[in-house]
TINU-202344 format. One record per residue: z, x, y of N, C-alpha, C in turn; residue in three letters. Coordinates in Angstrom, 2 decimals. Layout:
N
<atom n_c3="Z" n_c1="X" n_c2="Y" ca_c3="Z" ca_c1="X" ca_c2="Y" c_c3="Z" c_c1="X" c_c2="Y" resn="ALA"/>
...
***
This chain:
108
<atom n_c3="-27.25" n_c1="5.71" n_c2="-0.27" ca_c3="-26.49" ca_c1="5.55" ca_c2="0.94" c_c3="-25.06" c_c1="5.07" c_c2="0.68" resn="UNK"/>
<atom n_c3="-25.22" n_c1="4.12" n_c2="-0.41" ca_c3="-23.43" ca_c1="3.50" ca_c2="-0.20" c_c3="-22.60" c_c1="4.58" c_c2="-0.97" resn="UNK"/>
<atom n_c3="-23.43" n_c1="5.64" n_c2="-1.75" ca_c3="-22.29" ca_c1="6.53" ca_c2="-2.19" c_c3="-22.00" c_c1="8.02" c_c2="-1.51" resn="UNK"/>
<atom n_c3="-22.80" n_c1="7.84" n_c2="-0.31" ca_c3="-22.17" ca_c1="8.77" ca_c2="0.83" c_c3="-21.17" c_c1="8.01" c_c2="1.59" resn="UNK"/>
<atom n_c3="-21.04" n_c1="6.85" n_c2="2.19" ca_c3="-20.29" ca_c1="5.84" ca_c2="2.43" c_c3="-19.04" c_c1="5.99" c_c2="1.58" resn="UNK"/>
<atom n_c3="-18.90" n_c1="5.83" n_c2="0.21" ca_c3="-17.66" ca_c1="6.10" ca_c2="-0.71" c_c3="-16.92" c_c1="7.49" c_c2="-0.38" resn="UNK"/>
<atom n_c3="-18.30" n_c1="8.45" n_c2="-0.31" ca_c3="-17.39" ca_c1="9.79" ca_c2="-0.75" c_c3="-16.97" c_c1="10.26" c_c2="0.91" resn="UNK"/>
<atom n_c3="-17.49" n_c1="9.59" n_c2="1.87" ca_c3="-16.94" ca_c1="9.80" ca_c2="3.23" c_c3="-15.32" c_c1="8.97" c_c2="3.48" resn="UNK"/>
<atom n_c3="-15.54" n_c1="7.55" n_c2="2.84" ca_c3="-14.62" ca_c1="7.32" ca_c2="3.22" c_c3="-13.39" c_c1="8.26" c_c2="2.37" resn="UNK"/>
<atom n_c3="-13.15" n_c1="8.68" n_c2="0.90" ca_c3="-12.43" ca_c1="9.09" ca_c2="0.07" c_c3="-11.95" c_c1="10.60" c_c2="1.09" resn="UNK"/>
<atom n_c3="-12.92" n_c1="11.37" n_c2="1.64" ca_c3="-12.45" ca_c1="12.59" ca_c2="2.29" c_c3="-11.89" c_c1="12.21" c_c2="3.35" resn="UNK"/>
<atom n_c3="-11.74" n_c1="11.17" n_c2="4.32" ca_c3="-11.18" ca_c1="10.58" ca_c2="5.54" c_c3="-10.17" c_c1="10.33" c_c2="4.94" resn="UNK"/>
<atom n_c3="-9.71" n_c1="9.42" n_c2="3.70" ca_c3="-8.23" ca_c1="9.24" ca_c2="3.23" c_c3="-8.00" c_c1="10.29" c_c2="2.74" resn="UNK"/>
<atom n_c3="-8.29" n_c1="11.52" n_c2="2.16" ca_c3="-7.67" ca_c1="12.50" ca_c2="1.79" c_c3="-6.77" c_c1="13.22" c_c2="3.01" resn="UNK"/>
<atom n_c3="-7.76" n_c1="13.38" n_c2="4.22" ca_c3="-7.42" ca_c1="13.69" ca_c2="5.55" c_c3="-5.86" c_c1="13.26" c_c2="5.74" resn="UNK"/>
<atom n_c3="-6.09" n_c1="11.77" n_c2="5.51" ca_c3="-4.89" ca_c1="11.00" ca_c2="6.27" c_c3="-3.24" c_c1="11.04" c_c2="4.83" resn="UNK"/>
<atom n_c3="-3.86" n_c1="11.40" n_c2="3.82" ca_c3="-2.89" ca_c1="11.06" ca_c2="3.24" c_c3="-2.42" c_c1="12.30" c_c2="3.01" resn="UNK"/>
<atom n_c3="-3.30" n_c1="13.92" n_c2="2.72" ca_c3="-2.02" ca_c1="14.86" ca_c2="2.57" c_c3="-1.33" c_c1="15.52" c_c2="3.41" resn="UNK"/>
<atom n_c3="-2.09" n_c1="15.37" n_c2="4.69" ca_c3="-0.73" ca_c1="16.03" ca_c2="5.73" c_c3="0.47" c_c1="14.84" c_c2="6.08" resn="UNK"/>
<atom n_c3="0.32" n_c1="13.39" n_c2="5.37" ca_c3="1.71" ca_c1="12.64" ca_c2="5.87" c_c3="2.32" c_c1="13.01" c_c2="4.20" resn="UNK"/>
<atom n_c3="2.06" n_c1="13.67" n_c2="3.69" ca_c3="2.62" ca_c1="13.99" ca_c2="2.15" c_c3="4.29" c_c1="14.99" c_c2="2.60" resn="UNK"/>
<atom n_c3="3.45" n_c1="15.83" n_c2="3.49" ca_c3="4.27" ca_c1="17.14" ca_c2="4.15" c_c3="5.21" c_c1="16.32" c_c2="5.34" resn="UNK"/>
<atom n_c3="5.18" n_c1="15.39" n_c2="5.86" ca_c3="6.29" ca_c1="14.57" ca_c2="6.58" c_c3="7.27" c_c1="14.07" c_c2="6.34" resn="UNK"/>
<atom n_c3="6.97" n_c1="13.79" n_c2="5.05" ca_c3="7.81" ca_c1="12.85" ca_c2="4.30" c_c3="9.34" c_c1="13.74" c_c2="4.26" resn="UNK"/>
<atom n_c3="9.46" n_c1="15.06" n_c2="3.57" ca_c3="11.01" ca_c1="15.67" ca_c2="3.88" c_c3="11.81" c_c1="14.63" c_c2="3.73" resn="UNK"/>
<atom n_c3="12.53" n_c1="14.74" n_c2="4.57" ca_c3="13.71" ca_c1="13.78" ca_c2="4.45" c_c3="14.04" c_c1="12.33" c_c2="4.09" resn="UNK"/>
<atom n_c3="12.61" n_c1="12.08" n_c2="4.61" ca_c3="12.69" ca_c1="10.22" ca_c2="4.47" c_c3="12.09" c_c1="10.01" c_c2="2.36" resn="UNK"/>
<atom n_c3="11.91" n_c1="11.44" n_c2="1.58" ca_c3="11.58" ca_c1="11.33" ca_c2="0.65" c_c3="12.71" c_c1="10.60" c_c2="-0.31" resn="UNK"/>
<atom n_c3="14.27" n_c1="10.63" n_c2="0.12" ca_c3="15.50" ca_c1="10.28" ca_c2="-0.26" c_c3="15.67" c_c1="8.80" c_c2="-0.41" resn="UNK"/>
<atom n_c3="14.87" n_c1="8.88" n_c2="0.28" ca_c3="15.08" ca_c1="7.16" ca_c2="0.96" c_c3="14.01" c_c1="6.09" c_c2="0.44" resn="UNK"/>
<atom n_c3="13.13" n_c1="6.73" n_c2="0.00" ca_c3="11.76" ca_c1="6.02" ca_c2="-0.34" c_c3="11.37" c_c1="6.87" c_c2="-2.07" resn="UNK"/>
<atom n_c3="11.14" n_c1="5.96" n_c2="-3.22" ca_c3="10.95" ca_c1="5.99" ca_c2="-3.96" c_c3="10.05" c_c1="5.15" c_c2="-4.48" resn="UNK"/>
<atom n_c3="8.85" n_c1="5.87" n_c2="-5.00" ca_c3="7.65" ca_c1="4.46" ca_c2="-5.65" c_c3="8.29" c_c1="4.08" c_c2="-7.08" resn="UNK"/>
<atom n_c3="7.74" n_c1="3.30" n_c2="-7.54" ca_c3="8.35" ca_c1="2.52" ca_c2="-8.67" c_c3="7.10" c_c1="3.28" c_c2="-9.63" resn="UNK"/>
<atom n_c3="7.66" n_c1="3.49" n_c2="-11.45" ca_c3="6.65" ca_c1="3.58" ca_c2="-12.53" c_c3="5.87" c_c1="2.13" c_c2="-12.30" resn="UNK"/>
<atom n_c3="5.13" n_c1="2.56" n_c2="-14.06" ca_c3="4.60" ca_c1="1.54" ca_c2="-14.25" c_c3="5.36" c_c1="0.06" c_c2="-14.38" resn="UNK"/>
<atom n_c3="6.16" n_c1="0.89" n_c2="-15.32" ca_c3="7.32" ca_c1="-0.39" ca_c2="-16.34" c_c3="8.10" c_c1="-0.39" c_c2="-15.43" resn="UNK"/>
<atom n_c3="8.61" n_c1="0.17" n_c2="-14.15" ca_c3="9.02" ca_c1="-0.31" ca_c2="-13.05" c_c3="8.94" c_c1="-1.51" c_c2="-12.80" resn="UNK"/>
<atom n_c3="7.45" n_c1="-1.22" n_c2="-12.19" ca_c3="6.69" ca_c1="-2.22" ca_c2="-11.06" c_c3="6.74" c_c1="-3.25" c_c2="-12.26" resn="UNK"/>
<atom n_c3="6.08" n_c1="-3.27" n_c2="-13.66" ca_c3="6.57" ca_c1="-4.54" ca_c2="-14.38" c_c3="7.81" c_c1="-5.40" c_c2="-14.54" resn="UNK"/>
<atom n_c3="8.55" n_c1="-4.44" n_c2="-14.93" ca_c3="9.98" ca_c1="-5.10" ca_c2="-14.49" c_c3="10.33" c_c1="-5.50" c_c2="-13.76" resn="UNK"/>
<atom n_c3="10.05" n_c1="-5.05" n_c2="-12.53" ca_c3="10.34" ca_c1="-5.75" ca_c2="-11.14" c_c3="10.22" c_c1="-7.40" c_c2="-11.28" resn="UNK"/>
<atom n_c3="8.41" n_c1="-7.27" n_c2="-11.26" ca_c3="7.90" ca_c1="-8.26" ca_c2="-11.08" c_c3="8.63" c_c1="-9.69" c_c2="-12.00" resn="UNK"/>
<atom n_c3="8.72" n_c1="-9.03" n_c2="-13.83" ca_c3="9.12" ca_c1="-9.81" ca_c2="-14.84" c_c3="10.28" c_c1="-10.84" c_c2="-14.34" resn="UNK"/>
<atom n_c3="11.47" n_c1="-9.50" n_c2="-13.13" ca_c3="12.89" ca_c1="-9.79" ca_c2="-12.95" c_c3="12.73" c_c1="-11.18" c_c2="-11.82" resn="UNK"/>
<atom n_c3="11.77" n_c1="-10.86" n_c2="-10.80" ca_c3="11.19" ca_c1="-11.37" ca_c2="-9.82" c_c3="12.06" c_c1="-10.87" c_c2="-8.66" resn="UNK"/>
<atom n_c3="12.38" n_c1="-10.01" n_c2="-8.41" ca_c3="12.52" ca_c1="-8.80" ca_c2="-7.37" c_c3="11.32" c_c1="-8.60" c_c2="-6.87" resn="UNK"/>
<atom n_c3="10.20" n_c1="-8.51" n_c2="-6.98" ca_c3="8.71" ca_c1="-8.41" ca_c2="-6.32" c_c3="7.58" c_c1="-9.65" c_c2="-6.83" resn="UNK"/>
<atom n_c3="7.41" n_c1="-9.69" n_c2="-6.02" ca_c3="5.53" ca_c1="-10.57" ca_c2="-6.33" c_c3="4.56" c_c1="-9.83" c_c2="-6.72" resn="UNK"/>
<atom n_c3="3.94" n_c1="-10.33" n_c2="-7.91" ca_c3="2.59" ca_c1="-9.89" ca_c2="-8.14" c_c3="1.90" c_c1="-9.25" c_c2="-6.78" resn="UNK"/>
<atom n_c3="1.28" n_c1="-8.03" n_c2="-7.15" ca_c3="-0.06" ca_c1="-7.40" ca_c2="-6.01" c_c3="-0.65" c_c1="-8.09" c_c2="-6.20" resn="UNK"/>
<atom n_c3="-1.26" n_c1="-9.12" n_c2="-6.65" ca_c3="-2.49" ca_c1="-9.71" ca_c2="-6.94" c_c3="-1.56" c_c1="-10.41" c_c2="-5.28" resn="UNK"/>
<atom n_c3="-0.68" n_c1="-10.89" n_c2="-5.57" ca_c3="0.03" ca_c1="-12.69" ca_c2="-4.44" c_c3="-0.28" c_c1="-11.85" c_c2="-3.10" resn="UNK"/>
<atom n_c3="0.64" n_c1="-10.19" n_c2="-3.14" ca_c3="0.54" ca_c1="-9.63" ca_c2="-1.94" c_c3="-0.50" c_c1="-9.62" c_c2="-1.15" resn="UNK"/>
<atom n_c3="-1.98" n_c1="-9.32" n_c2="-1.69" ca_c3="-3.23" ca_c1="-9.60" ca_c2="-1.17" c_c3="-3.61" c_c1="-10.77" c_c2="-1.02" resn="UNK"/>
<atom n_c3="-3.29" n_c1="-11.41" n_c2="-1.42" ca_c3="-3.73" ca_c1="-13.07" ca_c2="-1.01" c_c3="-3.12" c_c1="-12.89" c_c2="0.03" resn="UNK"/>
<atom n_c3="-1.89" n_c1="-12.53" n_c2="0.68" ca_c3="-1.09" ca_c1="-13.05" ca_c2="1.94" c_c3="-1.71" c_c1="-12.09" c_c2="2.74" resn="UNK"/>
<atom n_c3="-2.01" n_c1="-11.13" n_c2="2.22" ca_c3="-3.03" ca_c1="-10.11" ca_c2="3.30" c_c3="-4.26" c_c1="-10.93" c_c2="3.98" resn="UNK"/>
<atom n_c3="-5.06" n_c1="-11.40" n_c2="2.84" ca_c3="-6.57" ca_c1="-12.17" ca_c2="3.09" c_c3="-5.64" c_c1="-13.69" c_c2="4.14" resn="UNK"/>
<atom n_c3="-4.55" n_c1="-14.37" n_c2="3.95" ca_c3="-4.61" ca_c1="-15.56" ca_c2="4.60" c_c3="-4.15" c_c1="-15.17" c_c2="5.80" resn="UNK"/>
<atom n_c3="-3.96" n_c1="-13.80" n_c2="6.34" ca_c3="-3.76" ca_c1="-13.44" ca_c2="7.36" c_c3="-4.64" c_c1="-12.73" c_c2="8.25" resn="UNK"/>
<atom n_c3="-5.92" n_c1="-13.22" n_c2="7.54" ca_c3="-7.17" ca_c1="-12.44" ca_c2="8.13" c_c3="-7.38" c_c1="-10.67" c_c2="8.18" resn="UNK"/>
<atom n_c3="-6.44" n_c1="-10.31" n_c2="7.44" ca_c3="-6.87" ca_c1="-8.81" ca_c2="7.02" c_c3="-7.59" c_c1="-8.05" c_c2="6.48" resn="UNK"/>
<atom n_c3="-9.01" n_c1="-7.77" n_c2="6.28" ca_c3="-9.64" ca_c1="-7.70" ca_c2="5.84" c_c3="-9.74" c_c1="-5.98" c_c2="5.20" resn="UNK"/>
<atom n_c3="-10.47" n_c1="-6.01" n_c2="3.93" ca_c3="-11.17" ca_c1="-4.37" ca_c2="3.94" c_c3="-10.13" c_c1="-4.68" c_c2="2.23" resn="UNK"/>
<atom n_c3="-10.96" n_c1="-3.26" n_c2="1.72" ca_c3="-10.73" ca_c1="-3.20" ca_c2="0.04" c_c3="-9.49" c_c1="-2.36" c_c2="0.15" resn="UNK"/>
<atom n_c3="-8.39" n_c1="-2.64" n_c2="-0.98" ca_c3="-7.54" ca_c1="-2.13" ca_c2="-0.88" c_c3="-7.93" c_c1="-1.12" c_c2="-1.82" resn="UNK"/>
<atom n_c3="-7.61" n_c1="-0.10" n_c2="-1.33" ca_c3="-7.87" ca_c1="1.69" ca_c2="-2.28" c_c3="-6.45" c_c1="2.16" c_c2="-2.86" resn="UNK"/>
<atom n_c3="-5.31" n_c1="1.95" n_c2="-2.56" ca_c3="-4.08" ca_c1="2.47" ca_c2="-3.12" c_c3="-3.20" c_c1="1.58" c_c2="-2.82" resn="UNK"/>
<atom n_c3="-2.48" n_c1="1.08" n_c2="-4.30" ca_c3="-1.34" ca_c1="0.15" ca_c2="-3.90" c_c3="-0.10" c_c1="0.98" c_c2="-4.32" resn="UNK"/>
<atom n_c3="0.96" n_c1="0.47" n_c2="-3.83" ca_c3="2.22" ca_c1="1.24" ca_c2="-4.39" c_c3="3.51" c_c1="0.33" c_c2="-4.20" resn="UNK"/>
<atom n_c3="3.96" n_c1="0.18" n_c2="-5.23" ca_c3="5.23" ca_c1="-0.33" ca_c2="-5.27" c_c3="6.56" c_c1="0.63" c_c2="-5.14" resn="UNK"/>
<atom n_c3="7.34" n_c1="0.72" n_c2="-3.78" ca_c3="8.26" ca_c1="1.51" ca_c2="-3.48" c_c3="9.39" c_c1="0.69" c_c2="-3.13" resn="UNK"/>
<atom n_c3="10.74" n_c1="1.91" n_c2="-3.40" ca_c3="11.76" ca_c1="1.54" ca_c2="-3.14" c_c3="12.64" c_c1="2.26" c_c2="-1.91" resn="UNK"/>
<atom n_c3="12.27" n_c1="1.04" n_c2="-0.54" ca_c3="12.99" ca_c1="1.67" ca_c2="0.13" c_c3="14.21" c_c1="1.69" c_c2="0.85" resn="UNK"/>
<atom n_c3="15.29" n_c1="2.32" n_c2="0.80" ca_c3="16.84" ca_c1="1.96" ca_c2="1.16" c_c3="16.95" c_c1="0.88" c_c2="-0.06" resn="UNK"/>
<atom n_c3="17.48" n_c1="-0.36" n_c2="0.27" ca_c3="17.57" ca_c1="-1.60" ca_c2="-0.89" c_c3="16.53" c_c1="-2.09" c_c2="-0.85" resn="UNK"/>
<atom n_c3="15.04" n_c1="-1.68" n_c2="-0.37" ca_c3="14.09" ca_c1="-2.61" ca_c2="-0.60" c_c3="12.86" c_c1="-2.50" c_c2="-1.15" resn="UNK"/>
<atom n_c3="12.33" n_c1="-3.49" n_c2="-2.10" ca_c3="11.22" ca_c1="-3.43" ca_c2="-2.38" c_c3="9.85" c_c1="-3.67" c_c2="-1.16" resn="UNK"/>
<atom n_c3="8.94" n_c1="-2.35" n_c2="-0.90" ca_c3="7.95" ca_c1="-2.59" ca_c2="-0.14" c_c3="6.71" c_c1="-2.45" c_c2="-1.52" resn="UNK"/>
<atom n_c3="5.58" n_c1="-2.97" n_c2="-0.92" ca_c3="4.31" ca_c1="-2.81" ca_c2="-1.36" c_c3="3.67" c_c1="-1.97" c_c2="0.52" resn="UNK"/>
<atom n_c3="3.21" n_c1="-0.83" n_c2="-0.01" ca_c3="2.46" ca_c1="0.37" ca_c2="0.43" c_c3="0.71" c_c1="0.09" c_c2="0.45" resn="UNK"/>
<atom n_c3="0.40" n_c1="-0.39" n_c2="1.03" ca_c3="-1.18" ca_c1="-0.93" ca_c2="0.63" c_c3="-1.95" c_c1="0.17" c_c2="1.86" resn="UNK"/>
<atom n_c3="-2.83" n_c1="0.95" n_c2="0.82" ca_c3="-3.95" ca_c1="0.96" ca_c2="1.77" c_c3="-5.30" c_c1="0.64" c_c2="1.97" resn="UNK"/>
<atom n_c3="-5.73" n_c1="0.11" n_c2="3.00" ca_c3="-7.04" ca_c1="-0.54" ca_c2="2.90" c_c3="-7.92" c_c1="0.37" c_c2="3.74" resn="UNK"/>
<atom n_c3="-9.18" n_c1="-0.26" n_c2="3.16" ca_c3="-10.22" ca_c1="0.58" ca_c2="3.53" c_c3="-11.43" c_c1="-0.65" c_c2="4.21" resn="UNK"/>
<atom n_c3="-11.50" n_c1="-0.62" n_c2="5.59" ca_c3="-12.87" ca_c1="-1.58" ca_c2="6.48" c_c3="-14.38" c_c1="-1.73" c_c2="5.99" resn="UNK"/>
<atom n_c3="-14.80" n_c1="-2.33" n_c2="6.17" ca_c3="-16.23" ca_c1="-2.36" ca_c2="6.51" c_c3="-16.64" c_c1="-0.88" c_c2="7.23" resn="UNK"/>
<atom n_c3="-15.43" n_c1="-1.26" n_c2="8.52" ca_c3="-16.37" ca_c1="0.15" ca_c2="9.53" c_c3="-16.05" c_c1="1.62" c_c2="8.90" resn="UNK"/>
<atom n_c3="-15.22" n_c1="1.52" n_c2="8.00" ca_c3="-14.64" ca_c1="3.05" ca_c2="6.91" c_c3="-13.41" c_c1="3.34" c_c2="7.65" resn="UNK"/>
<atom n_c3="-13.03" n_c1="2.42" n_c2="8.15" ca_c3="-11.93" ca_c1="2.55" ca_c2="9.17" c_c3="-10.87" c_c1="2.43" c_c2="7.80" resn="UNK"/>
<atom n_c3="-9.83" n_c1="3.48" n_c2="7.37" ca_c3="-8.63" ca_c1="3.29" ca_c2="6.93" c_c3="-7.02" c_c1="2.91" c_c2="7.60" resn="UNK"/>
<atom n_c3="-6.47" n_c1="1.84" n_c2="7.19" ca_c3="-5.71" ca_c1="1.02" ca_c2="7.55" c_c3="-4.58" c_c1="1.10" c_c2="6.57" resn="UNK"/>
<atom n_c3="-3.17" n_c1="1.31" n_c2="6.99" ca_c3="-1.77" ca_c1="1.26" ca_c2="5.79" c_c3="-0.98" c_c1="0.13" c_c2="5.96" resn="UNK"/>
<atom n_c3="-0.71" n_c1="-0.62" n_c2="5.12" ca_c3="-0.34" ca_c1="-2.29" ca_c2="5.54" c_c3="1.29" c_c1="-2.13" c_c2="4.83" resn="UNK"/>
<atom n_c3="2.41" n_c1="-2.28" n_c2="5.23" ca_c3="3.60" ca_c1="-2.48" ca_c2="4.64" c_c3="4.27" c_c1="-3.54" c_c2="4.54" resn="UNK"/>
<atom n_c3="4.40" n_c1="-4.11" n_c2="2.89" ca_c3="4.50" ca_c1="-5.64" ca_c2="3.01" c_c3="5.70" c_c1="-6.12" c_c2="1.88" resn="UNK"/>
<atom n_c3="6.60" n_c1="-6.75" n_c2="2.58" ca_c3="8.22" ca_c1="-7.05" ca_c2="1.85" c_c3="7.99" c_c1="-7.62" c_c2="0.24" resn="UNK"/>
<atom n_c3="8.42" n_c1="-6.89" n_c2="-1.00" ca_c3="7.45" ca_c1="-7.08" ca_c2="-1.70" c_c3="8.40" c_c1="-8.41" c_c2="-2.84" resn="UNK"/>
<atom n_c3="9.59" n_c1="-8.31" n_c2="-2.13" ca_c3="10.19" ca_c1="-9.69" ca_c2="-2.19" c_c3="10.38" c_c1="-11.24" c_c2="-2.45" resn="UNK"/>
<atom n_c3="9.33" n_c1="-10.84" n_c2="-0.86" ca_c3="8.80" ca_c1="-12.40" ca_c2="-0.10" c_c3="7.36" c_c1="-12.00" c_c2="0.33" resn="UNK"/>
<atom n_c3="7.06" n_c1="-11.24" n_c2="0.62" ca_c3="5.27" ca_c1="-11.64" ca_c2="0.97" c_c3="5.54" c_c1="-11.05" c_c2="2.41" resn="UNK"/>
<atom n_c3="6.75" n_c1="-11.12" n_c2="3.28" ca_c3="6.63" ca_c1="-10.92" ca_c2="4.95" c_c3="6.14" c_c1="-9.55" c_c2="5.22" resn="UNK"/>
<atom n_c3="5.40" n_c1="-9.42" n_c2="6.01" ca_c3="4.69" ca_c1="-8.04" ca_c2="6.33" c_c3="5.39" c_c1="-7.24" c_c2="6.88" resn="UNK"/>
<atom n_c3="5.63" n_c1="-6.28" n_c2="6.79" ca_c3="6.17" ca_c1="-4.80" ca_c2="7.67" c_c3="6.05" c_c1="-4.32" c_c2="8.66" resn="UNK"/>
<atom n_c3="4.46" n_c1="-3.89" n_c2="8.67" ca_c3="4.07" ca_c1="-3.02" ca_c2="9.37" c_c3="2.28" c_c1="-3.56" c_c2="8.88" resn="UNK"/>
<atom n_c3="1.82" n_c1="-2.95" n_c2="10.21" ca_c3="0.05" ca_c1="-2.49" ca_c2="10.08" c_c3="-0.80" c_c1="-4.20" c_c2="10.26" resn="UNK"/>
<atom n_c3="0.40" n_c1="-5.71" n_c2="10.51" ca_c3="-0.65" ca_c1="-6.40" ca_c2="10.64" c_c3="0.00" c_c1="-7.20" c_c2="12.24" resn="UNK"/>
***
């Protein structure tokens, strides 16, 4: 049972994530994810917080559900963290969080 549960929820985010792939166009200029040695550097420089900190500020804000895709992006001058989470109810959720300072974006 829980790995019909997995592979349901994985085709529901497939759903949701490749037709906003095809939206993107223009705002693709504007928004850039970071590499690996990016996102390290970032962090090293302290331009971003650890993902590990970002989810803590997720959980002390009562947000619940497993995060399935993180992403460190650059958008206009700013560092976001791109989180998507996944519910209990298989409900998928996109959380956008200042990856700065910890202040949330969007989705809480």
């Amino acid at each position: 049972m829980p790995v019909f549960r997995i592979t349901t929820a994985l085709i529901l985010l497939g759903c949701l994530v490749v037709p906003g792939q095809a939206s993107l166009g223009a705002d693709r200029t504007a928004r850039a994810c970071l590499t690996r040695a990016e996102q390290r550097d970032a962090i090293a420089e302290r331009k971003a917080i650890p993902l590990a900190a970002a989810i803590k500020l997720l959980r002390e804000r009562d947000r619940r559900g497993e995060v399935v895709r993180a992403d460190l992006c650059r958008r206009d001058e700013q560092l976001v963290y791109e989180l998507t989470l996944l519910g209990r109810s298989g409900k998928v959720a996109r959380v956008e969080i200042n990856a700065g300072n910890g202040e949330p974006l969007s989705g809480l």
